[in-house]
N, C-alpha and C positions, 0 to 999 in steps of 0.2 A: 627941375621940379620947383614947385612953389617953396617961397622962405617958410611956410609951416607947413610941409607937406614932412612924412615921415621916407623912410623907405620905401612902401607898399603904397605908396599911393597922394593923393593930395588931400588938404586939413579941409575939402568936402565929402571924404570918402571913397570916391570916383580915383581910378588907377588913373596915370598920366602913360600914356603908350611906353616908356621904359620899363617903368613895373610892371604894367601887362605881359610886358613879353619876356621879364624875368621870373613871374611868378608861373607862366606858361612853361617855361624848359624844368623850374621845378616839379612841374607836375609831370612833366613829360618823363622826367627821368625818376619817382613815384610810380607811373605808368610800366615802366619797363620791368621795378621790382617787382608788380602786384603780379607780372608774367613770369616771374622765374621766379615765384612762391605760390603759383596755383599749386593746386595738389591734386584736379585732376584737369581730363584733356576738357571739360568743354566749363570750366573754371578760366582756365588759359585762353579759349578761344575767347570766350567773351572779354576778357583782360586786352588779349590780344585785339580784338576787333573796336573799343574804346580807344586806345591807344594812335591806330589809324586815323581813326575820328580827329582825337587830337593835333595829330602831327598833320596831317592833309588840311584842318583847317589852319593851323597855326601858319603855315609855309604859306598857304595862299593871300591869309592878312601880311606880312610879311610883304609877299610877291606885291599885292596893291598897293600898300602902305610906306610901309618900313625902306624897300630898297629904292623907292625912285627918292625918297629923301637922301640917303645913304650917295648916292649915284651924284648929286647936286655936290659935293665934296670929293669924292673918289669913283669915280667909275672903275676903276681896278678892284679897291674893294665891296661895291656893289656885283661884279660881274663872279669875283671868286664865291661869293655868297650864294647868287643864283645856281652859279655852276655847284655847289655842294647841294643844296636844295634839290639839283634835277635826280643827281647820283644819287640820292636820298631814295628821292622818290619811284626810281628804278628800280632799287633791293625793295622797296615797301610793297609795290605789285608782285614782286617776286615772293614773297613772304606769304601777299594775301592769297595766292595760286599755289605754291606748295602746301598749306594749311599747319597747324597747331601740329599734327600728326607724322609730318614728312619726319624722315631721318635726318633732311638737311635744313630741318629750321631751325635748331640750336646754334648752327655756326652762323648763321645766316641774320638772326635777331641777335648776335652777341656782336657780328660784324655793324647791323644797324644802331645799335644801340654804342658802340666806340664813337661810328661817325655822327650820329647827331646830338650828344653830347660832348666833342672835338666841337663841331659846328655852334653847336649854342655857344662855346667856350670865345668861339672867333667872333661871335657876333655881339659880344660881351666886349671882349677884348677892345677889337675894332671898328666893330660900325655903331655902335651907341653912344661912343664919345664926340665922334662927327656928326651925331646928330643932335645928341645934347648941346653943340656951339652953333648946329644953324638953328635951331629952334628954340622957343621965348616958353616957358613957363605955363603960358593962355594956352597956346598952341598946342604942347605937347597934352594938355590934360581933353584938349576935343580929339587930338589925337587919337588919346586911348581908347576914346569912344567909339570912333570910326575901325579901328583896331579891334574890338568887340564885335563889330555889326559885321564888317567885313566874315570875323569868325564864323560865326552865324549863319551866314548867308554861303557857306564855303560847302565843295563836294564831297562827299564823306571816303571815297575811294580815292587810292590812290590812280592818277594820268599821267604815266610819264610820257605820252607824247602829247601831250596838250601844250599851253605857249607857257611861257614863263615873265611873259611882262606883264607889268600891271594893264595895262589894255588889254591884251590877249587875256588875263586873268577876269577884268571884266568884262568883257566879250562871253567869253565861252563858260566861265564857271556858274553862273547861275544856271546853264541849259545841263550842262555835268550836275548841279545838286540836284537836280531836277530828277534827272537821272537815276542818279543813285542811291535819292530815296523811295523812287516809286520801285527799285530792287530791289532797297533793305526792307522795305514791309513786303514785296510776292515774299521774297526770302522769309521773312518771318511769318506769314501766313501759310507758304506751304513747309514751315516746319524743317527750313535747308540752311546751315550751314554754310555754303559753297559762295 
């Protein structure tokens, strides 16, 4: 981070890609309470289906972004990272197919919510101090840009057989957002849930 940037970001305002992606797991894990303090089922669901949003696009900027930097230092822990990101992404289609309603989505969003908060914990831990020593200050704040946009441009549903490199991420992920918003609006237009 710049010599006058704070925590949250650099002294022009603009996040530099660590605080992006610090300020992301806090809202993620924000995200998981606002679901175990709905108070009813389609309070939850909506909580619940923001949440996805979240976490599918955050993994993806990540997947572009974050681990081929990470990989330039460690390919072990770029590859453990990926691999918790895929198992992530497994339970999270799993979650969005059972629905707010199943019997077995409490154990199942309390299982998701252990591992991707473990995960952001390792990605704290381990991959942001190897990336703070390859990268300069300039760098990390277009970073966080591109980290943003990547966001943005990311598939709103969870794919876990989709690729997991940042090529296969830019390959196939715009044709996936594509995708899954022309579902999230029939969905929202004919009134579905599902």
């Amino acid at each position: 981070m710049s010599a006058s940037a704070d925590s949250t970001g650099t002294a022009d305002g603009n996040e530099d890609l660590i605080a992006a992606i610090r300020r992301d797991h806090r809202q993620i894990e924000r995200q998981f309470d606002s679901i175990e303090m709905a108070t009813d089922l389609q309070a939850r669901d909506d909580a619940f289906r923001e949440l996805v949003r979240t976490l599918v696009a955050h993994e993806t900027a990540e997947q572009v972004i974050v681990h081929p930097l990470t990989r330039r230092r460690s390919e072990e822990v770029a590859e453990a990272r990926l691999a918790e990101e895929k198992e992530g992404e497994v339970l999270l289609a799993l979650l969005e197919e059972l629905g707010v309603g199943s019997d077995d989505f409490e154990i199942q969003l309390a299982r998701l919510r252990r591992d991707v908060l473990e995960h952001a914990g390792r990605e704290e831990r381990d991959e942001h101090p190897l990336i703070e020593r390859e990268v300069d200050a300039e760098r990390l704040d277009r970073l966080g840009d591109a980290f943003r946009t990547a966001e943005r441009a990311a598939p709103t549903h969870a794919h876990p057989h989709s690729p997991r490199s940042a090529t296969g991420n830019v390959v196939a992920g715009p044709f996936m957002a594509i995708v899954d918003r022309v579902r999230d609006a029939a969905q929202r237009a004919l009134g579905s849930s599902s």
